[in-house]
C-alpha positions as CSV (number, residue, x, y, z in Angstrom):
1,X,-13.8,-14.2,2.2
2,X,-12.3,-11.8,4.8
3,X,-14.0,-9.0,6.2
4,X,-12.4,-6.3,7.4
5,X,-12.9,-4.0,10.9
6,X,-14.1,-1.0,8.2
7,X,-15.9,-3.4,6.1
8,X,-18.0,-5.0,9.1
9,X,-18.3,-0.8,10.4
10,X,-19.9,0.4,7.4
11,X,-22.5,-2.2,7.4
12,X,-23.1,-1.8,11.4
13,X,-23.9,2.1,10.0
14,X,-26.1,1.2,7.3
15,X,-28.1,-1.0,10.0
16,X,-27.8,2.3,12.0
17,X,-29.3,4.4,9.2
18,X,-32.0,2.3,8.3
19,X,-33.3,2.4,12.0
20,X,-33.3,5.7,11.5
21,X,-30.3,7.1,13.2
22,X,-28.3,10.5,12.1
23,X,-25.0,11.0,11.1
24,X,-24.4,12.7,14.2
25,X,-26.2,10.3,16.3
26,X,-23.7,7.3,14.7
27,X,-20.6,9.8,15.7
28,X,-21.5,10.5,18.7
29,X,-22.4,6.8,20.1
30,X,-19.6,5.8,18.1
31,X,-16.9,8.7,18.2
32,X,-13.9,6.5,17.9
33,X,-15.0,4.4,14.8
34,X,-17.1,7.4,12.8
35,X,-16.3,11.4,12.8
36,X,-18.7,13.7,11.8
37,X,-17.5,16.6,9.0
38,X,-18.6,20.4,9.2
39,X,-20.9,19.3,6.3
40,X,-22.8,16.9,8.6
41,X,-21.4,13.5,6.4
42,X,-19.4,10.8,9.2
43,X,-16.6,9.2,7.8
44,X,-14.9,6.3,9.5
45,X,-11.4,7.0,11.8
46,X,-8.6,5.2,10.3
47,X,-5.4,3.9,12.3
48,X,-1.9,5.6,10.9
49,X,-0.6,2.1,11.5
50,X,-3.0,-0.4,10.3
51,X,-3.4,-1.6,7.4
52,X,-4.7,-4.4,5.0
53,X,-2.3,-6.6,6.0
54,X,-3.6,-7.0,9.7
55,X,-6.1,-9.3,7.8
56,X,-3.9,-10.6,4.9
57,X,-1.0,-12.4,4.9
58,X,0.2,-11.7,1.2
59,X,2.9,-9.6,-0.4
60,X,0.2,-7.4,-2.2
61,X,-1.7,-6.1,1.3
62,X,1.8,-5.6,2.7
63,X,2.6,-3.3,0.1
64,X,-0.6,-1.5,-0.4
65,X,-0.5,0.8,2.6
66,X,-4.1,1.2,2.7
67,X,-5.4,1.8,6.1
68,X,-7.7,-0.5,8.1
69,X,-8.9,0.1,11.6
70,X,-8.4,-1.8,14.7
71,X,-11.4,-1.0,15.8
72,X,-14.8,-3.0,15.2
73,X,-18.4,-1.8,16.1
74,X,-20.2,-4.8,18.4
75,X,-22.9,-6.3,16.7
76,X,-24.9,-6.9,19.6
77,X,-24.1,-3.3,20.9
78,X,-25.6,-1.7,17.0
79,X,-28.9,-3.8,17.8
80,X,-29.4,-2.9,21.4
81,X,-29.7,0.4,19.9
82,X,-31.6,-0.3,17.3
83,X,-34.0,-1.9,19.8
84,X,-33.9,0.8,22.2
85,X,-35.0,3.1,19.4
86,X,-37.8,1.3,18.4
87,X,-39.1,1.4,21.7
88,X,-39.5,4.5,22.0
């Protein structure tokens, strides 16, 4: 199964969330993965040029045009946070 740069960023949020981090929190420590709407929701920064087919080969993700980012949050870098936060 492939997972994707936004795939493996929305679950590095959700780890984020359930230690208890904001919206604007994630934005901010992660401005160029997540933005942060006037209505306080983040949503994930897309490339204009990537797309599936950075991770698959096949005529169908070629075709697609749907966006992907080049960009994936580091593992180790969400739990140092998380870590740090429960320290506190």
């Amino acid at each position: 199964m492939v997972v994707t740069n936004a795939q493996h960023n929305r679950k590095q949020a959700i780890r984020l969330f359930a230690a208890g981090f904001t919206a604007a929190e994630i934005a901010a420590s992660w401005g160029r993965v997540w933005k942060l709407s006037a209505d306080g929701k983040i949503s994930q920064i897309y490339d204009d040029v990537a797309t599936l087919a950075l991770h698959r080969s096949d005529k169908l993700a070629a075709e697609c045009g749907l966006t992907e980012t080049s960009i994936s949050m580091s593992s180790t870098h969400v739990t140092q946070q998380i870590k740090e936060r429960k320290a506190k």
